[in-house]
N, CA, C and O atoms as a GROMACS GRO file, in nm:
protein
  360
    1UNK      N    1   6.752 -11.786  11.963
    1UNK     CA    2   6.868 -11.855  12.016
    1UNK      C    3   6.822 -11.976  12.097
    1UNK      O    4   6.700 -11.974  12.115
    2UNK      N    5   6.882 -12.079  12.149
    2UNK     CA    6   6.875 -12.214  12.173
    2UNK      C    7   7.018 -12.212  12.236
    2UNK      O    8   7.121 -12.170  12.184
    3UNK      N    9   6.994 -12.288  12.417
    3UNK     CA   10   7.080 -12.324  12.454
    3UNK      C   11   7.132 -12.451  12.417
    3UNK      O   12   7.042 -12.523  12.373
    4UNK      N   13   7.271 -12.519  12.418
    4UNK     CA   14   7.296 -12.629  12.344
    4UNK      C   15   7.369 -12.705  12.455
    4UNK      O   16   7.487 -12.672  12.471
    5UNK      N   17   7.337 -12.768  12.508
    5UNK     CA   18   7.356 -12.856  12.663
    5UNK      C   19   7.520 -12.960  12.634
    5UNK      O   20   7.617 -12.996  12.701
    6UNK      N   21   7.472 -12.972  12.501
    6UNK     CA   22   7.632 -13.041  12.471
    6UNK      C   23   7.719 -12.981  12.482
    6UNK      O   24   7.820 -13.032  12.529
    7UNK      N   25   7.717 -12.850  12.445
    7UNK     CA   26   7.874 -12.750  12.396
    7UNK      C   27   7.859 -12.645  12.540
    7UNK      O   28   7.948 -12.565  12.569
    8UNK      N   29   7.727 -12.664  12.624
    8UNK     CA   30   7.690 -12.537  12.710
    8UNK      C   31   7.746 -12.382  12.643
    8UNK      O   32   7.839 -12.309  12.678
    9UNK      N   33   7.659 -12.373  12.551
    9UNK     CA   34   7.653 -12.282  12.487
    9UNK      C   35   7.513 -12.230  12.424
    9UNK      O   36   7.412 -12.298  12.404
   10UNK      N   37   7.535 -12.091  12.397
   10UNK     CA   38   7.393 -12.039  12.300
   10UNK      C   39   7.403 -12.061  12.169
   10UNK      O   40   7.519 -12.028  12.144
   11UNK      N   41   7.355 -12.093  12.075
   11UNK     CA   42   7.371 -12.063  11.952
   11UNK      C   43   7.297 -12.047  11.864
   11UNK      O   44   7.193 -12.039  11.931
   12UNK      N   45   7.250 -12.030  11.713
   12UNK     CA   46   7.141 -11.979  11.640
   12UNK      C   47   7.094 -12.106  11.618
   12UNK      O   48   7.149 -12.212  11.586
   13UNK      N   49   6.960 -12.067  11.647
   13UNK     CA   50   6.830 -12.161  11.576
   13UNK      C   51   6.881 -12.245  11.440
   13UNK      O   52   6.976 -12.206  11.372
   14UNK      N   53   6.829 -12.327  11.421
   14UNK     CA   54   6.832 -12.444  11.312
   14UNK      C   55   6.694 -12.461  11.218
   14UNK      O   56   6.589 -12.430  11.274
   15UNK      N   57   6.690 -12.483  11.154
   15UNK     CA   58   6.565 -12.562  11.048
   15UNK      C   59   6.578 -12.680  11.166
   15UNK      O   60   6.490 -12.663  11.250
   16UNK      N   61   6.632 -12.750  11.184
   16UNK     CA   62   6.648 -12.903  11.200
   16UNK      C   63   6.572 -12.908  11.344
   16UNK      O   64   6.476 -12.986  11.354
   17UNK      N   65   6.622 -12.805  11.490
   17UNK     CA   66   6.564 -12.746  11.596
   17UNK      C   67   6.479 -12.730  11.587
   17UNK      O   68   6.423 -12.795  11.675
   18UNK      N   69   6.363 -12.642  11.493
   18UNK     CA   70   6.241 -12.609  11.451
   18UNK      C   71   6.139 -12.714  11.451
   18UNK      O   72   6.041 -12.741  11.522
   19UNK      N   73   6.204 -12.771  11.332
   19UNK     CA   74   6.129 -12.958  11.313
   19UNK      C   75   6.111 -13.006  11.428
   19UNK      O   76   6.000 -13.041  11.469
   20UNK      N   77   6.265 -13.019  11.524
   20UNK     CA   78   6.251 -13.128  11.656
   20UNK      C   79   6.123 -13.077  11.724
   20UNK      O   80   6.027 -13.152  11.742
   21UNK      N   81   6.125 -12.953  11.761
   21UNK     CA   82   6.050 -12.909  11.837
   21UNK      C   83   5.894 -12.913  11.822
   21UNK      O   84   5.820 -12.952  11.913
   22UNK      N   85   5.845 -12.862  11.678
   22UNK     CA   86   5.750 -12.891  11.606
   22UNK      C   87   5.729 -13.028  11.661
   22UNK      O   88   5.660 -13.047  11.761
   23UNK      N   89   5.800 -13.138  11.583
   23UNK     CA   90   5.733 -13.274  11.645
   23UNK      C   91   5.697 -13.319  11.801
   23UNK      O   92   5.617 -13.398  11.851
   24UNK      N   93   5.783 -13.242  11.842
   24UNK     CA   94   5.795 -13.271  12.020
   24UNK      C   95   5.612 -13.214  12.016
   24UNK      O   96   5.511 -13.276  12.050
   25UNK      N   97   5.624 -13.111  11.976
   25UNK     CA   98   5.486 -13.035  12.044
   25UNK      C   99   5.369 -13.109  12.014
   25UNK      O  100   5.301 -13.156  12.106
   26UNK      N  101   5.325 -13.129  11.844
   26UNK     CA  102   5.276 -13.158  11.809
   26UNK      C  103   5.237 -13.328  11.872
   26UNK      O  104   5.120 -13.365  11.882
   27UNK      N  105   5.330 -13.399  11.903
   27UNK     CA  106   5.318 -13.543  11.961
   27UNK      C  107   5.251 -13.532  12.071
   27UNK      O  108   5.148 -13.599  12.073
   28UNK      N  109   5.284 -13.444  12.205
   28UNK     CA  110   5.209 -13.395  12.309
   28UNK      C  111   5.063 -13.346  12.274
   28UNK      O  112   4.970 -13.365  12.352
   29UNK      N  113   5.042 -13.272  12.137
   29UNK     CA  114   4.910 -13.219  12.140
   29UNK      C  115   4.817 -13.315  12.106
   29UNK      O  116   4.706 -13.301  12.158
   30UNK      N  117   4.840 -13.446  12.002
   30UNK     CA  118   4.798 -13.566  11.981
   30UNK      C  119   4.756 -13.642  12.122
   30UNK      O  120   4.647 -13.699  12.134
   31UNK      N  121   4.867 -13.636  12.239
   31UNK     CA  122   4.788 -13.709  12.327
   31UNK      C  123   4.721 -13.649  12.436
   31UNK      O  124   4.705 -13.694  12.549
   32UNK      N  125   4.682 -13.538  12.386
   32UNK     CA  126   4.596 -13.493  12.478
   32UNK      C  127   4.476 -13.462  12.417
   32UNK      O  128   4.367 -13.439  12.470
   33UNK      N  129   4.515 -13.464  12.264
   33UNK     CA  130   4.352 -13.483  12.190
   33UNK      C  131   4.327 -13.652  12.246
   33UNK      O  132   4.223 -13.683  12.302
   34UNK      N  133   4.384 -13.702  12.233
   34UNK     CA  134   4.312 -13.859  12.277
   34UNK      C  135   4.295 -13.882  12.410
   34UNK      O  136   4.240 -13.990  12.433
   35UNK      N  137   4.327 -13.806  12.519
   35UNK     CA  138   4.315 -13.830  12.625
   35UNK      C  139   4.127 -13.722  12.662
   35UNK      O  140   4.044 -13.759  12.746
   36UNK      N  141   4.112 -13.599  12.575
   36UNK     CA  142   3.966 -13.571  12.587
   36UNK      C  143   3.886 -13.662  12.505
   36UNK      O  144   3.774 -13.692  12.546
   37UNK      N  145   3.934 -13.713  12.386
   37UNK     CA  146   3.853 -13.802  12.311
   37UNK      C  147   3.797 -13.877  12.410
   37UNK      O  148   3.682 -13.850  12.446
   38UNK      N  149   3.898 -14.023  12.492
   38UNK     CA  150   3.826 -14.083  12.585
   38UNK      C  151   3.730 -14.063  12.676
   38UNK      O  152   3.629 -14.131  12.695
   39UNK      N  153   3.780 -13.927  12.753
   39UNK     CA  154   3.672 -13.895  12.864
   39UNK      C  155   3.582 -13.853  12.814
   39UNK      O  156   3.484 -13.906  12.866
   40UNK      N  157   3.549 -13.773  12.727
   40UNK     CA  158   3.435 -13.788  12.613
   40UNK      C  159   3.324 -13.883  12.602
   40UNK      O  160   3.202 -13.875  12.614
   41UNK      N  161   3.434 -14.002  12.566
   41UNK     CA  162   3.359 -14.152  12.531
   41UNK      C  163   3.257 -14.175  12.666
   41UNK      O  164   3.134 -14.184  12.666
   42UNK      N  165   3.363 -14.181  12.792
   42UNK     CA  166   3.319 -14.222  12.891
   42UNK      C  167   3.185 -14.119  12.964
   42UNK      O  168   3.085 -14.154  13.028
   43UNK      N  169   3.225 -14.004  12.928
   43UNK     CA  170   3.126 -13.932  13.019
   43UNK      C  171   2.994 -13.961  12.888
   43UNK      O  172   2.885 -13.950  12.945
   44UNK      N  173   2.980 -13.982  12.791
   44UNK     CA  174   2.848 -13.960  12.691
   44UNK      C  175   2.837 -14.112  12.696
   44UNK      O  176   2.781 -14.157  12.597
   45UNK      N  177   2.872 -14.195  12.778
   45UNK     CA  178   2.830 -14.352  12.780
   45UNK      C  179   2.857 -14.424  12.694
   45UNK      O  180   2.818 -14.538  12.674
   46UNK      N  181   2.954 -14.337  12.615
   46UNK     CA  182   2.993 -14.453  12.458
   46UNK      C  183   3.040 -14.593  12.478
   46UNK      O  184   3.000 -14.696  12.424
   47UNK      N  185   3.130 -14.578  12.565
   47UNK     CA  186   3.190 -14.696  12.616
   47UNK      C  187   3.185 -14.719  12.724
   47UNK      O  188   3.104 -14.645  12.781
   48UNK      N  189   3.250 -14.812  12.808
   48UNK     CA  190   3.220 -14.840  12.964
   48UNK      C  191   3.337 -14.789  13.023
   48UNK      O  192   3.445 -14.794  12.964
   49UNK      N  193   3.321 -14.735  13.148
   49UNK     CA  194   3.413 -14.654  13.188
   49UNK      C  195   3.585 -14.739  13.195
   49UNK      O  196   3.686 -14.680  13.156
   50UNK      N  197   3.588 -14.864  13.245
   50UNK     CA  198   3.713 -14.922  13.285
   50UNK      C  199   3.748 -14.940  13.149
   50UNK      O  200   3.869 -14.963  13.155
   51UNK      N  201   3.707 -14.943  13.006
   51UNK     CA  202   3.762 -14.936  12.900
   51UNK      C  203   3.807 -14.779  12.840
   51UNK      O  204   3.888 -14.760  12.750
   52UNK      N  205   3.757 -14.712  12.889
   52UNK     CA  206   3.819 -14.568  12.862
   52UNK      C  207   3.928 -14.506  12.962
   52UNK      O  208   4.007 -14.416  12.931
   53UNK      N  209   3.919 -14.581  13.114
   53UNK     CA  210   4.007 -14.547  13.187
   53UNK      C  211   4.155 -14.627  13.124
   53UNK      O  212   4.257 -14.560  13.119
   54UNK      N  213   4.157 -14.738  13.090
   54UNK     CA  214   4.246 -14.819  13.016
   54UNK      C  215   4.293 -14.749  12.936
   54UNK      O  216   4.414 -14.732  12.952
   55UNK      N  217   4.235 -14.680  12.824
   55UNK     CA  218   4.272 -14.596  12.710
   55UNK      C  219   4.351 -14.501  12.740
   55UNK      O  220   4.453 -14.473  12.678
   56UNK      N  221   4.280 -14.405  12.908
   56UNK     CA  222   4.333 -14.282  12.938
   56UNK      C  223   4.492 -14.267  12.976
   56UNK      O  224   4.580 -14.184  12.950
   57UNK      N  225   4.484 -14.432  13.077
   57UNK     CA  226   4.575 -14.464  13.144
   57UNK      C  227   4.736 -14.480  13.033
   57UNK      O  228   4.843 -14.425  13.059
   58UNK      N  229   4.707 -14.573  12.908
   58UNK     CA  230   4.764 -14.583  12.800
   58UNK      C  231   4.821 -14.446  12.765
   58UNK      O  232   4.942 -14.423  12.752
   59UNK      N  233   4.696 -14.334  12.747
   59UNK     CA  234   4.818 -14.237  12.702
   59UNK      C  235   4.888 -14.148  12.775
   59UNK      O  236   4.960 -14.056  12.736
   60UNK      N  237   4.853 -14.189  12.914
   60UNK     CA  238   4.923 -14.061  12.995
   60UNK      C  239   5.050 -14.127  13.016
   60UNK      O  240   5.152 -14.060  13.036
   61UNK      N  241   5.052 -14.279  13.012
   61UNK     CA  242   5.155 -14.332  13.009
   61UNK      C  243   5.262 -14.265  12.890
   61UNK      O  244   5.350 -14.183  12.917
   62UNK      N  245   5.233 -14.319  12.756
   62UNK     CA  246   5.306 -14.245  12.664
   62UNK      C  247   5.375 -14.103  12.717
   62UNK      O  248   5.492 -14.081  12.748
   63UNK      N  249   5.257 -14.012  12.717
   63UNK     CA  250   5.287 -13.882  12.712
   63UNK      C  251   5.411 -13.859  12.894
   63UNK      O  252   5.482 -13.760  12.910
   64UNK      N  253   5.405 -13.943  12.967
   64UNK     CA  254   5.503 -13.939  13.070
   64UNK      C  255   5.642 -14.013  12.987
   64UNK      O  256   5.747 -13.951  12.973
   65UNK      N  257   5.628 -14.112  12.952
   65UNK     CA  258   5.739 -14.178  12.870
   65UNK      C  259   5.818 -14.085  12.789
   65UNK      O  260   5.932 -14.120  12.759
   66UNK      N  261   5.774 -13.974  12.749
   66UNK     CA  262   5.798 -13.902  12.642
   66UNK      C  263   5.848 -13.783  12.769
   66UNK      O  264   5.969 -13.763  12.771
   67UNK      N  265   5.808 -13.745  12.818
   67UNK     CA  266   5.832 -13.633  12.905
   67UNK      C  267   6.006 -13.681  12.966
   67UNK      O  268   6.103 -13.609  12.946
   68UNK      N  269   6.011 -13.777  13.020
   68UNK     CA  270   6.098 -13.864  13.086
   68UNK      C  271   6.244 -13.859  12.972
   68UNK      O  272   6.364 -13.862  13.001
   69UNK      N  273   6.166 -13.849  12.817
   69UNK     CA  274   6.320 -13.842  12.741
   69UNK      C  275   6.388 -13.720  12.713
   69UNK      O  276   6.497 -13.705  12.659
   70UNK      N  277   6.255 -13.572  12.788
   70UNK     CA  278   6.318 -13.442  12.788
   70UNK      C  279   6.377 -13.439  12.906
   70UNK      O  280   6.439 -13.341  12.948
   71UNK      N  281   6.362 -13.550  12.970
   71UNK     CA  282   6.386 -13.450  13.142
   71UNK      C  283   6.533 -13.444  13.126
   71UNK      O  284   6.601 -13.542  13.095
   72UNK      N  285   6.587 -13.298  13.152
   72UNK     CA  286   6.746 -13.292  13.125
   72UNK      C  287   6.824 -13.331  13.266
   72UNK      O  288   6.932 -13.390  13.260
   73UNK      N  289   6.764 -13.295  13.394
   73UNK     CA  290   6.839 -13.398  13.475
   73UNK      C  291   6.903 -13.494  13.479
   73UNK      O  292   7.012 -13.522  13.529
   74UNK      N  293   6.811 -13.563  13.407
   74UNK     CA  294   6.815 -13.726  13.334
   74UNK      C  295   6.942 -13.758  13.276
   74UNK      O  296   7.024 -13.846  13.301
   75UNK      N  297   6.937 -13.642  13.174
   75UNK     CA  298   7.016 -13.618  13.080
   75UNK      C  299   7.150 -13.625  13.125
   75UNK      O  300   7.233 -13.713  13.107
   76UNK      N  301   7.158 -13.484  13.205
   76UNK     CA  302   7.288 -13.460  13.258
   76UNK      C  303   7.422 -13.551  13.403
   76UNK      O  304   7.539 -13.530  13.438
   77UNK      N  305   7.289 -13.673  13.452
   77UNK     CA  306   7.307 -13.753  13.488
   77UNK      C  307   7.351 -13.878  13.424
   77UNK      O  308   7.448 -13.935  13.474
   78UNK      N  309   7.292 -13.931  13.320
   78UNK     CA  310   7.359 -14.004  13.238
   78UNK      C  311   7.456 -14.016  13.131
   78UNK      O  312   7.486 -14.117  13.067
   79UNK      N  313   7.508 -13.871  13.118
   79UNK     CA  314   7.617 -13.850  13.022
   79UNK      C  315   7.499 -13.744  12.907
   79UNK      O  316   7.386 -13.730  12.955
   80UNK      N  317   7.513 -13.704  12.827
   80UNK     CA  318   7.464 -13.638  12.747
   80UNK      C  319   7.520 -13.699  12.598
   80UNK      O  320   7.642 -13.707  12.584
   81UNK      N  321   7.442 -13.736  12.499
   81UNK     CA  322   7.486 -13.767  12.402
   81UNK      C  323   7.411 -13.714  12.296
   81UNK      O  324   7.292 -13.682  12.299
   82UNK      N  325   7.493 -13.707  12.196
   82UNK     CA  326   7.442 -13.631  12.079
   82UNK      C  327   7.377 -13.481  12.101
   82UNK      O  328   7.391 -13.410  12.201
   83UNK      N  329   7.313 -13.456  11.998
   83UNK     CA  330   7.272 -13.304  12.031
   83UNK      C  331   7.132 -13.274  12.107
   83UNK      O  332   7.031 -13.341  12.087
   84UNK      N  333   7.137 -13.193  12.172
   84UNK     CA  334   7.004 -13.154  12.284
   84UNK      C  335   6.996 -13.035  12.292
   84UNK      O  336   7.106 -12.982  12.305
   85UNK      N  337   6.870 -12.933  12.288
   85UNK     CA  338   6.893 -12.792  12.277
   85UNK      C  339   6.770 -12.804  12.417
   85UNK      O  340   6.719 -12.898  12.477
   86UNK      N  341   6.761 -12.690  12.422
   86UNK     CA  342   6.678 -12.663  12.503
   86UNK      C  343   6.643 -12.497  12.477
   86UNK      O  344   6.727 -12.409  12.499
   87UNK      N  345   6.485 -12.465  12.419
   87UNK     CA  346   6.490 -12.312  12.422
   87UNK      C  347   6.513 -12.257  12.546
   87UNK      O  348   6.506 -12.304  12.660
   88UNK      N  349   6.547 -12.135  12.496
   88UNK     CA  350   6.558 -12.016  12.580
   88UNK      C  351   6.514 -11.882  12.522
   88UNK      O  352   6.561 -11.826  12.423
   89UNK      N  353   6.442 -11.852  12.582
   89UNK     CA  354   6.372 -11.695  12.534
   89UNK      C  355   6.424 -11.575  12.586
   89UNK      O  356   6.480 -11.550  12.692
   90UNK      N  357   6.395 -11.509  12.490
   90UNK     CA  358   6.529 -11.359  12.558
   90UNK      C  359   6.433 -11.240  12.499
   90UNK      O  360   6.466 -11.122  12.512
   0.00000   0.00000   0.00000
């Protein structure tokens, strides 16, 4: 089940929910593979550190940018549009 913030209601899982979520996760796990990639770089001397801090800085940015379009506060402060689930485990 999946709470549904539009209708404030529970309702059954989706294929479509699955996907969102899938991508949500998967996008987060991407930038945190690139965020060890860098420090990587930097700690084995590959590169120079203020060019890997640049890199790091780049994706934590993203990955906050991205955080910022779940935050449902946000959400529920600016009107809510279209569909938004949010799990819930039972």
């Amino acid at each position: 089940m999946v709470y549904d913030i539009r209708t404030d209601e529970d309702r059954i899982v989706t294929q479509d929910d699955v996907d969102r979520m899938q991508r949500t996760q998967t996008a987060f796990g991407e930038l945190a593979k690139q965020i060890r990639f860098h420090i990587t770089e930097v700690r084995n001397g590959l590169i120079k550190p203020g060019v890997g801090i640049d890199a790091i800085a780049e994706a934590l940015h993203r990955a906050e940018q991205m955080a910022a379009c779940l935050d449902l506060s946000a959400m529920e402060k600016a009107g809510v549009q279209g569909r938004h689930v949010l799990v819930v485990e039972r």
